[in-house]
N, C-alpha and C positions, 0 to 999 in steps of 0.2 A: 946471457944468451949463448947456445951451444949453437955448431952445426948442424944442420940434417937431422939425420937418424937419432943424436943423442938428444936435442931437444924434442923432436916429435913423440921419443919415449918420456919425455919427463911430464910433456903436455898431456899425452895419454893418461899417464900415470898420477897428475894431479886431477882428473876426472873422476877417480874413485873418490868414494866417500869415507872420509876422513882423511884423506893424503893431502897433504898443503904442500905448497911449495917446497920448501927445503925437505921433508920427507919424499916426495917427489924423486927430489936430484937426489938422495942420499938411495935411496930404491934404485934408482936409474944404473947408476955408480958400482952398485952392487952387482948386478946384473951384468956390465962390460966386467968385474972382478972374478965373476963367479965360474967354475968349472962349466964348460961349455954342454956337458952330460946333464948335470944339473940341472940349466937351464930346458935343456932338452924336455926334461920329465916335467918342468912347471908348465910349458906349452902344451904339450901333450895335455896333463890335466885341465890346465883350460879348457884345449880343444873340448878333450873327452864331458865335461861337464855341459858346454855349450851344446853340443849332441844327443847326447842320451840324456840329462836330465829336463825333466815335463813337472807340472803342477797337477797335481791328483785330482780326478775327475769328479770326487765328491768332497773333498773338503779343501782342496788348493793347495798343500802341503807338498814342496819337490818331494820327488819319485822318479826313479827311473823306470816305474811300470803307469800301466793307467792310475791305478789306484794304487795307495801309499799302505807300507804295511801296515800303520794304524788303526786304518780304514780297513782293510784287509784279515786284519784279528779276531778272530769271535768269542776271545775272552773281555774285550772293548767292552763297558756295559755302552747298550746303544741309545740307553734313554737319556744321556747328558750330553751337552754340546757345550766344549769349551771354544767360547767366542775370542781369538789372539788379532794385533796385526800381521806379526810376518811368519816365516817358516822357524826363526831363530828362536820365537817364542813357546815354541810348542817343544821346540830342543829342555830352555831354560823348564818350562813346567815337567816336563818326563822327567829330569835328573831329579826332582822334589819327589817323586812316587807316591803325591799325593793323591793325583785323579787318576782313571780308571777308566775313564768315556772317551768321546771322540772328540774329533774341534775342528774348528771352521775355521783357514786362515782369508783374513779379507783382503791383503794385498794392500794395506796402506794403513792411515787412517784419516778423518774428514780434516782439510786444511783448505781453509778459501785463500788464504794468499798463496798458497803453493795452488791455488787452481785444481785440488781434489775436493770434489762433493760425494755424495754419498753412489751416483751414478758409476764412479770409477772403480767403486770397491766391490768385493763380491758379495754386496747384500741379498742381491736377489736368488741367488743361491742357497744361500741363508733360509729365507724364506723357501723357494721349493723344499729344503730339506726336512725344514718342519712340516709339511702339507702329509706326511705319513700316518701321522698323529703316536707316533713311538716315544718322540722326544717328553720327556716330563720336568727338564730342567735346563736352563740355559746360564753358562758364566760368564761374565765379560771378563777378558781381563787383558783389558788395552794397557799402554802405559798411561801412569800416571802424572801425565802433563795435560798443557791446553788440548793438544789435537786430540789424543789418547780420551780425557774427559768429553769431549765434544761429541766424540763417536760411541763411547758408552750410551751419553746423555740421550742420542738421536737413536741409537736403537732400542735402549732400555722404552724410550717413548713406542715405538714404532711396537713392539712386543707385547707392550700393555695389552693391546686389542685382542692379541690372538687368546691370550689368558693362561699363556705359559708362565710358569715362575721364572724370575730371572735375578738373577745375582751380580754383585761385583766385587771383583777382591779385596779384600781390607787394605787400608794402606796406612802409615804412619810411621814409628820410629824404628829404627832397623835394632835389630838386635846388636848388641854392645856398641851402642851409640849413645852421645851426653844430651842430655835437656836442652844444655844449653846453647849446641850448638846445631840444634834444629831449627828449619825458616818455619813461620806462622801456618803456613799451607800444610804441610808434614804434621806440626803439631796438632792444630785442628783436625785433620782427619785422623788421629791416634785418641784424642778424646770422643770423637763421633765413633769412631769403634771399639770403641771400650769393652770388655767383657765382665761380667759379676763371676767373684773369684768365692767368695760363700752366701 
C-alpha cells in the first residue's frame, strides 16, 4: 500500500478493464516517471473524449456528431444491418471491407449473472429501425462465447416473427491454425459450417 494520491491512482487505475493489480502500479509508476507535458496531453484526451464524444443516434456507434459517419454515408447500402456488441466491433468488421451496410451496436450483450437482460441493450432500437421496412437482411455478429451466443440465440428468435432474413457469422478454425489444437466448441462449429468445395 502506497500514500495518498499514489494509491488512489493505482486504485483508479485497476478499475479499467483489463488492469490488475501489478499493471495497475506499473501504469501508476509510469505516470509519476513520465514527462509532465505528456502527461498533460493524456488528460486533455481524456478530458476531450469524455466531452465531445456521444453514441449515434441511430445505430449507437461513438461519434462526436448526432449521427456517426457510417450512418451518415449514402454510399452505406441501407438494406443490411450488421447487428455487433460494442463500438470496437464495427472498428474490427470495417478493416475486413467485407460489409457495405450499416450496424446496430447494442451496448453489451445478454448476461444474467452480470445482471444484463435483454432491457439493458439497445434492442428496441433495433426494432424501431426495422419498422421502415428498408431493411432486407439482418447479421448478428456477436462474439462467439456464452453471452455473445445467448444474445444471437434471443434475437435471432425475436426476428423470426417480423420475417426478416437473419444471419450469423460462421465461426470455427482460424486460419493457419492445427486440428489439434482446437477445443470441441470451435471444432464443431467449423464442421456446422462447412462449405462444398466441387
Amino acid at each position: 500500500m502506497y500514500e495518498g494520491a499514489v494509491q488512489e491512482l493505482i486504485d483508479e487505475l485497476g478499475r479499467l478493464p483489463g488492469i490488475g493489480p501489478k499493471s495497475a502500479q506499473r501504469i501508476a509508476f509510469h505516470i509519476l516517471d513520465a514527462d509532465p507535458a505528456d502527461m498533460k496531453r493524456l488528460v486533455d484526451a481524456v478530458t476531450n473524449v469524455k466531452e465531445r464524444v456521444k453514441f449515434c443516434s441511430i445505430c449507437g456507434n461513438v461519434s462526436e456528431q448526432d449521427t456517426c459517419n457510417i450512418c451518415r454515408d449514402p454510399r452505406r447500402d441501407p438494406t443490411a444491418i450488421c447487428v455487433v456488441e460494442e463500438s470496437k466491433d464495427v472498428i474490427a468488421i470495417e478493416r475486413t471491407r467485407s460489409f457495405r451496410g450499416r450496424y446496430h451496436v447494442l451496448g453489451g450483450a445478454i448476461n444474467p449473472i452480470g445482471g444484463v437482460g435483454p432491457e439493458q441493450l439497445r434492442i428496441k432500437e433495433l426494432l424501431n429501425r426495422l419498422s421502415d421496412k428498408q431493411i432486407e437482411e439482418i447479421i448478428i455478429a456477436t462474439d462467439p462465447n456464452l453471452e455473445g451466443e445467448a444474445t444471437a440465440t434471443y434475437l435471432a428468435r425475436m426476428l423470426k416473427a417480423i420475417g426478416i432474413p437473419v444471419s450469423r457469422l460462421a465461426s470455427g478454425l482460424p486460419v493457419g491454425g492445427d486440428l489439434e489444437y482446437a477445443d470441441e466448441v470451435t471444432l464443431g462449429r467449423a464442421f456446422e459450417g462447412r462449405r462444398i468445395l466441387t
